[in-house]
ZABA-678456 format. One record per residue (C-alpha): residue number from 0; residue in one letter; z, x, y. Coordinates in Angstrom, 2 decimals, padded with zeros to 5 digits. Example, Ala and Ser with C-alpha at 12.3 -4.5 7.8 and 13.67 -1.06 7.14 Angstrom:
<pts>
n:res:zz:xx:yy
0:a:007.80:012.30:-004.50
1:s:007.14:013.67:-001.06
</pts>
This chain:
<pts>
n:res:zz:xx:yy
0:x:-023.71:-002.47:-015.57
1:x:-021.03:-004.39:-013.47
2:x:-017.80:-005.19:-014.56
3:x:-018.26:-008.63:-016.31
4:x:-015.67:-011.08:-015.30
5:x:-012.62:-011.01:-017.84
6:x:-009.46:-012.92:-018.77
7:x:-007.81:-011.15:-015.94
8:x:-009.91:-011.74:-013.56
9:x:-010.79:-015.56:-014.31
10:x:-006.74:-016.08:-014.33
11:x:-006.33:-014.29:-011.09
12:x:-009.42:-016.06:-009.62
13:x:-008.11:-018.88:-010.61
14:x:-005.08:-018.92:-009.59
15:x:-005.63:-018.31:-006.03
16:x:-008.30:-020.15:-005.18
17:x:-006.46:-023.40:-006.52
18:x:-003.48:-022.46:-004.71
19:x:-005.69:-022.50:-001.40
20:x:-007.52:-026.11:-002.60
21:x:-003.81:-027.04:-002.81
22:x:-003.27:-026.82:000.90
23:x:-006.33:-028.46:001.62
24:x:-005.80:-031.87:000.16
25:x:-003.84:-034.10:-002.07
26:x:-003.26:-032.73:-005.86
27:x:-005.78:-035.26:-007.40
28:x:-008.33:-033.52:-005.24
29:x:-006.92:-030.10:-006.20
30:x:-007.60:-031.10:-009.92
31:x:-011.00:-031.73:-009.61
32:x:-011.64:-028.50:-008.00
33:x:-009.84:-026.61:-010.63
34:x:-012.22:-028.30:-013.38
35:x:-014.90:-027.70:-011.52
36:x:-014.24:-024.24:-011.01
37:x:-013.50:-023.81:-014.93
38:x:-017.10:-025.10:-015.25
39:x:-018.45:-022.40:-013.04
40:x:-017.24:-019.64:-015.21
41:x:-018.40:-021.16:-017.89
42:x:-021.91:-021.33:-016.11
43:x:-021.77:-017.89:-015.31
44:x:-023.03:-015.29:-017.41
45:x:-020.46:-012.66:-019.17
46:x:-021.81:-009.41:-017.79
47:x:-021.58:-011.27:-014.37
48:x:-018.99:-009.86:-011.85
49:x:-016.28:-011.72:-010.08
50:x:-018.01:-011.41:-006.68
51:x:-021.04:-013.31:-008.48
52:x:-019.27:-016.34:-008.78
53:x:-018.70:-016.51:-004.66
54:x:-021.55:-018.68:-003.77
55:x:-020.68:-021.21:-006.45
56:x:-017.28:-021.35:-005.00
57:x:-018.15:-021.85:-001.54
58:x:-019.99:-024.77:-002.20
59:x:-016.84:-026.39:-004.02
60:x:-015.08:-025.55:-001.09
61:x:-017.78:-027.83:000.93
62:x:-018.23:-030.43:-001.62
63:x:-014.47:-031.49:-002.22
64:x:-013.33:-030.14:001.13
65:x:-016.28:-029.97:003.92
66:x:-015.36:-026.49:004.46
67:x:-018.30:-024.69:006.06
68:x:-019.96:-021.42:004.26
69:x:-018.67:-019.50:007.32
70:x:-014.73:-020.55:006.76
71:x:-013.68:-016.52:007.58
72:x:-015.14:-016.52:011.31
73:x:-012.06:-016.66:013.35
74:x:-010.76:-013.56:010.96
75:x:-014.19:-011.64:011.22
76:x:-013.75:-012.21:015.07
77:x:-010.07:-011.28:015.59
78:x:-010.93:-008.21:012.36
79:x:-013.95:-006.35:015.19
80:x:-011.88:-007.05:017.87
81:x:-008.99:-005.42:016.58
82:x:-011.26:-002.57:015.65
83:x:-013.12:-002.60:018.93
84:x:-009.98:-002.26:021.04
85:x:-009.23:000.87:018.93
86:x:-012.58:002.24:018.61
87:x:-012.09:005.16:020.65
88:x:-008.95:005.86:019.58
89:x:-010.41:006.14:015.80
90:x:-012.83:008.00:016.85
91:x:-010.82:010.81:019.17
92:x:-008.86:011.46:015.34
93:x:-012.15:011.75:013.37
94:x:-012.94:014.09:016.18
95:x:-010.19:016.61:016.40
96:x:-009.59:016.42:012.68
97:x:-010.35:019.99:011.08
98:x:-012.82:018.22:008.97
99:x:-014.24:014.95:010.92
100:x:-016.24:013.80:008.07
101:x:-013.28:013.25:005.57
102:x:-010.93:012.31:008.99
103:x:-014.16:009.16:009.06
104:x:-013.96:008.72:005.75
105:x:-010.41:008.66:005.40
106:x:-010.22:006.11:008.03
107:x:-012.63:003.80:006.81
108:x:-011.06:003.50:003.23
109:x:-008.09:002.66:005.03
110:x:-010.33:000.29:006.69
111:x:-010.98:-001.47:003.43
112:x:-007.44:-003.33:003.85
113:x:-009.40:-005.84:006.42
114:x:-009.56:-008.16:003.31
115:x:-008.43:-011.90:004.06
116:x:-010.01:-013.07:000.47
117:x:-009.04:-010.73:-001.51
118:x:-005.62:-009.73:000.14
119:x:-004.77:-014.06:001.00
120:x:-002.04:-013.74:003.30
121:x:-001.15:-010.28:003.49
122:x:-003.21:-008.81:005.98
123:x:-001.26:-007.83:008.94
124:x:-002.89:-005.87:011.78
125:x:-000.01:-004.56:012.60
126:x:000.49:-002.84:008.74
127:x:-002.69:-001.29:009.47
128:x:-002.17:000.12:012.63
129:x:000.87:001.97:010.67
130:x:-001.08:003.06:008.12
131:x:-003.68:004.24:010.11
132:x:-001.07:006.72:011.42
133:x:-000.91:008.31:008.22
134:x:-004.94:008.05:007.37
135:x:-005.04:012.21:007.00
136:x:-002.39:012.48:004.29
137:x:-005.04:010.37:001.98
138:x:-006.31:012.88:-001.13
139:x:-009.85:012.38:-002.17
140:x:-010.72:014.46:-005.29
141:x:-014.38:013.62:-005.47
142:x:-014.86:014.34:-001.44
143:x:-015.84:018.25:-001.96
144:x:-019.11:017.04:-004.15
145:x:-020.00:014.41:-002.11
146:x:-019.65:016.60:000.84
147:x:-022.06:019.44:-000.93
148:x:-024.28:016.16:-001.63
149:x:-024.77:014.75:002.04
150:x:-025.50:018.28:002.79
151:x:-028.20:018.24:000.86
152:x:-029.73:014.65:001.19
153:x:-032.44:013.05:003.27
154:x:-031.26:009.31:003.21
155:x:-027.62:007.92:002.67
156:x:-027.78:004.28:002.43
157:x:-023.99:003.04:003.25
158:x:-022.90:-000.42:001.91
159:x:-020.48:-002.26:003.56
160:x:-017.94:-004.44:002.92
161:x:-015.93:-006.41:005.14
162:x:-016.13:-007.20:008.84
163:x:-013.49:-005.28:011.20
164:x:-013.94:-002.46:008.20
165:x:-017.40:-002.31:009.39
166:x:-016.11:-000.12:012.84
167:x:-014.56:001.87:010.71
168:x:-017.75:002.52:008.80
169:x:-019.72:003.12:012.27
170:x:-017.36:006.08:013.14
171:x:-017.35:007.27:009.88
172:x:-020.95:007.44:009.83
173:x:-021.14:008.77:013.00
174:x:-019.58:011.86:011.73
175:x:-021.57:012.43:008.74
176:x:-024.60:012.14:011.48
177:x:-022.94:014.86:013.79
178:x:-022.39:017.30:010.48
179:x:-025.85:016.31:009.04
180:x:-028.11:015.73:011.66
181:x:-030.99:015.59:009.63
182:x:-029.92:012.83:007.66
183:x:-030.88:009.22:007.27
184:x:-028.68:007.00:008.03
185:x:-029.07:002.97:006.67
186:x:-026.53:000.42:006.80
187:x:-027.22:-002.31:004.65
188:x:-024.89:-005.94:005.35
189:x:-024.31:-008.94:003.31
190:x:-027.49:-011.40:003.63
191:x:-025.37:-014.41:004.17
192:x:-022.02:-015.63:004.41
193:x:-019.80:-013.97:001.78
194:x:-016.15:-014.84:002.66
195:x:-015.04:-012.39:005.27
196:x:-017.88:-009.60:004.65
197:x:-019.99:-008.31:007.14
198:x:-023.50:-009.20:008.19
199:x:-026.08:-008.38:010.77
200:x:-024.22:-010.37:013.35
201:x:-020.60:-008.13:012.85
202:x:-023.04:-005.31:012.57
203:x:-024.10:-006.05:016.17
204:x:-020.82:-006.82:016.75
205:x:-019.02:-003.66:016.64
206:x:-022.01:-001.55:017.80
207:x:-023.33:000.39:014.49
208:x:-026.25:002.63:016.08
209:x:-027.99:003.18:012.78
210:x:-030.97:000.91:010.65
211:x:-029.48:-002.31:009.53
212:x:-030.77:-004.38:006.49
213:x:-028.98:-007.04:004.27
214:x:-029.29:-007.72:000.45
215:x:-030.66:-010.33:000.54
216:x:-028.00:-012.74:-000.86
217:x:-024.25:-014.83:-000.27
218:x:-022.71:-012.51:-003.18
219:x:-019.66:-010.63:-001.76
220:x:-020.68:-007.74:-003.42
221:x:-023.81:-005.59:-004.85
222:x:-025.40:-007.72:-007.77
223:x:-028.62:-005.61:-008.21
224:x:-030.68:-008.78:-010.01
225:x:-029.75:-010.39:-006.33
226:x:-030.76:-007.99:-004.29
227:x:-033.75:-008.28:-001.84
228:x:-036.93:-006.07:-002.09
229:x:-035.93:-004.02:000.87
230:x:-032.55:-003.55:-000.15
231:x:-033.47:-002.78:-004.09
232:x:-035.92:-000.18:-002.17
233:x:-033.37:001.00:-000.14
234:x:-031.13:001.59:-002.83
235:x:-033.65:003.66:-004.70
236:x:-034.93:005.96:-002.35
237:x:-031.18:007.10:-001.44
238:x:-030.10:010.56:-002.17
239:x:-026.75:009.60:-002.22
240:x:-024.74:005.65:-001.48
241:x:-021.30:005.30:-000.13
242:x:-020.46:001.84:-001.30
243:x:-017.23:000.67:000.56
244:x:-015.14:-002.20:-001.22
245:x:-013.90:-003.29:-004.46
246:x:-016.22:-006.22:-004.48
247:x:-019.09:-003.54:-004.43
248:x:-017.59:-001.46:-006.74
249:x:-017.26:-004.49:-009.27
250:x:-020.74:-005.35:-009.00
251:x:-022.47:-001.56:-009.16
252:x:-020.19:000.42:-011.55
253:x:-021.82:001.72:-014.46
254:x:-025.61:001.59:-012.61
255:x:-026.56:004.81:-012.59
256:x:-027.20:005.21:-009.13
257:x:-025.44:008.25:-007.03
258:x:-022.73:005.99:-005.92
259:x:-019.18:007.39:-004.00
260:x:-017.37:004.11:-004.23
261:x:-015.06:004.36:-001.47
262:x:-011.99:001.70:-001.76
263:x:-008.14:000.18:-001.97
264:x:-007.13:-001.00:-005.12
265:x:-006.83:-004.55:-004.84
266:x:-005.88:-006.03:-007.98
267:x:-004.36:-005.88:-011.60
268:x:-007.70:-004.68:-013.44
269:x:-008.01:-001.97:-010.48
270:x:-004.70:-001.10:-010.96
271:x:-004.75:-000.94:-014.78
272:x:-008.18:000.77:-014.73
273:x:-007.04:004.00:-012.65
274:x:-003.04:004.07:-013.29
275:x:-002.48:003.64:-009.58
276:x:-000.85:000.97:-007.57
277:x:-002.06:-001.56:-005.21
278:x:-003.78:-000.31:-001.83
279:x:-004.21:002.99:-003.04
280:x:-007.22:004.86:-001.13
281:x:-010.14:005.65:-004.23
282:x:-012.95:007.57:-003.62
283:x:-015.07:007.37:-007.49
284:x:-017.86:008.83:-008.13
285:x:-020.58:006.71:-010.45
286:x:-021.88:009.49:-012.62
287:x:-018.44:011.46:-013.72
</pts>
């Protein structure tokens, strides 16, 4: 369950989160961090997920650096107002698209690029604007089943990821609603800060009319040993989860629950695992 954290991903872990203590402070501070962090892997379990490690992190961050738990808030601000200002807009294609519920869907994977952790310094909103443009071109092999599933379901519990992405979430919801009318609809948010993810507050933020609950936890991702009693609940009484973001797909692959793990490749052992380069739209189904 989960895929444990490996060579890869302590290296590229690592790696970038000493390169940001680097620009915080002078390189004898920088050091210290970077032993510390070694120490936290080897605290951490070997099943354990990269997301796991988050919380740990963050409070290196504030003891060698004061940094606040919240660090991301000016990006999760300027991420749902971008998304607000376009919210119509987003919507109007989902709408006219022959098929609105894959238009949604297609638009919230693309979504998925709101990532200022795991993407450091790449995010432009401008890039996404232009790859929004070409959001219906996206191919998703496993949509036709998970179509025939939502048609079939009672509840859909949807797990976000990041905030900004979270809009896109709301109108891709929205459109499963209109097809499926009968259908439950939970959202279910980080339980604390997590880097740039979402919680209640961006939620509330960019307007999601459905049930909101969190997990529970600071993880940037879905570690089930983590998770509150009403999200663990939630997550068994689903028919069928859409579980946006690599993080969550890190943490939940190989669970066993009816997962659609809806994503962009972000990195080397995402790249490696499907043959398919970076930001490439996924949409992986847990049991095939």
């Amino acid at each position: 369950m989960s895929l444990g954290m490996d060579a890869q991903c302590m290296l590229c872990h690592f790696r970038r989160n000493v390169e940001t203590a680097r620009t915080l402070g002078n390189e004898e501070t920088a050091t210290a961090f970077a032993r510390a962090l070694m120490q936290v892997y080897l605290d951490t379990p070997a099943e354990r997920a990269t997301p796991y490690v988050g919380p740990a992190v963050n409070e290196l961050y504030q003891r060698f650096y004061g940094l606040e738990p919240d660090r991301y808030r000016q990006e999760k601000e300027e991420s749902n107002a971008f998304v607000m200002a376009r919210l119509d807009a987003i919507r109007a294609t989902a709408e006219k698209a022959a098929d609105p519920v894959l238009a949604g869907l297609q638009l919230a994977i693309l979504g998925n690029y709101i990532d200022f952790s795991a993407l450091q310094g790449e995010v432009s909103f401008e890039k996404l604007d232009t790859m929004l443009d070409s959001a219906m071109d996206m191919e998703l092999e496993s949509y036709p089943q998970l179509r025939q599933e939502l048609s079939k379901a009672k509840k859909l519990l949807y797990l976000t990821d990041n905030a900004g992405e979270i809009g896109f979430d709301r109108i891709c919801a929205e459109q499963i609603q209109k097809a499926f009318p009968d259908l439950q609809i939970t959202f279910c948010v980080r339980g604390d800060y997590a880097q740039n993810d979402a919680t209640r507050e961006d939620a509330l933020a960019v307007g999601v009319p459905f049930p909101v609950i969190d997990n529970g936890n600071d993880v940037a991702g879905t570690e089930l040993s983590l998770l509150s009693d009403e999200a663990k609940s939630a997550m068994d009484a689903a028919d069928v989860i859409i579980s946006k973001g690599q993080g969550n797909a890190e943490t939940l692959l190989g669970c066993g629950y009816n997962i659609y793990y809806a994503f962009l490749i972000k990195c080397p052992r995402f790249m490696e695992r499907y043959n398919k380069p970076k930001l490439t739209p996924m949409l992986v189904r847990e049991r095939e």
